[in-house]
N, C-alpha and C positions, 0 to 999 in steps of 0.2 A: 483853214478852218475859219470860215465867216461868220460873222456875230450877226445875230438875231436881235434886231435895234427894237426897243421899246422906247416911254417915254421916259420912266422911270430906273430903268435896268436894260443891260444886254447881256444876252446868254450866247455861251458859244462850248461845243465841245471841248472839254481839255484833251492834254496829252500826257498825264497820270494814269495810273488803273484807275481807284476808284477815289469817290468824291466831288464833294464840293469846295470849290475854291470862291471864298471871295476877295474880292478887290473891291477898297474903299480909298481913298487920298482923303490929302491933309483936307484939301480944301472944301470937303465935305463939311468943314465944325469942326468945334471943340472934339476930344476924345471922348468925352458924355454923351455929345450926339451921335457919330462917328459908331461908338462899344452899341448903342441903344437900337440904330439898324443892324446891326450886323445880329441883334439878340433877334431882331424881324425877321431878317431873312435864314438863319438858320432854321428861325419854327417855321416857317413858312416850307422849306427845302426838305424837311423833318416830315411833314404832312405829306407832301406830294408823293404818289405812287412815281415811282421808278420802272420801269420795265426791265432795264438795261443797267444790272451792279457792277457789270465789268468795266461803264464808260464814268468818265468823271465831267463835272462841268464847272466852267467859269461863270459867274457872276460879277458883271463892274456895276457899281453902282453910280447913277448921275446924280447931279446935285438935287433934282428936283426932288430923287426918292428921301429925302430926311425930313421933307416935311409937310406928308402925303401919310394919310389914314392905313389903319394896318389892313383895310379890305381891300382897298382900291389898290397897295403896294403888292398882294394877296393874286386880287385876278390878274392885273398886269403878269405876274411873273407865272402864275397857273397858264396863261395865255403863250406866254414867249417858250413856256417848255412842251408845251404839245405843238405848236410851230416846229420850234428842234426837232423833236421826233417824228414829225411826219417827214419833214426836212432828209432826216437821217433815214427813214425806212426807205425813200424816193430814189436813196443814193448807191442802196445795199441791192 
């Protein structure tokens, strides 16, 4: 399962049924900043159409994403999940 690099996140298929998983480390910040993305990318995760309820995905987040705009954190990650899937239709 190979991650889908961006500059601020990488996406990669999990190995769950369904969901989203994210992965944040310490060394992202405090737990204020740290809790404050993770509040980003659920909404963000929450908006995006899904095609596929049966698959789950990883989200790691890089340092760079804590302190980048909620649009620009937005397309990056809108960008890296249809990558994924076309990735994933390619492979089916």
């Amino acid at each position: 399962m190979p991650w889908t690099k961006g500059h601020l996140v990488w996406v990669r298929v999990g190995r769950e049924s369904t969901g989203v998983i994210l992965v944040l480390r310490k060394s992202l910040g405090s737990a204020v900043v740290r809790n404050r993305l993770k509040r980003r990318l659920r909404h963000i995760c929450r908006d995006l159409p899904r095609r596929s309820p049966t698959v789950s995905l990883v989200v790691f987040a890089q340092p760079a994403a804590a302190s980048v705009a909620f649009g620009q954190l937005r397309d990056e990650l809108t960008h890296l999940f249809s990558t994924l899937e076309a990735c994933s239709g390619e492979a089916k």
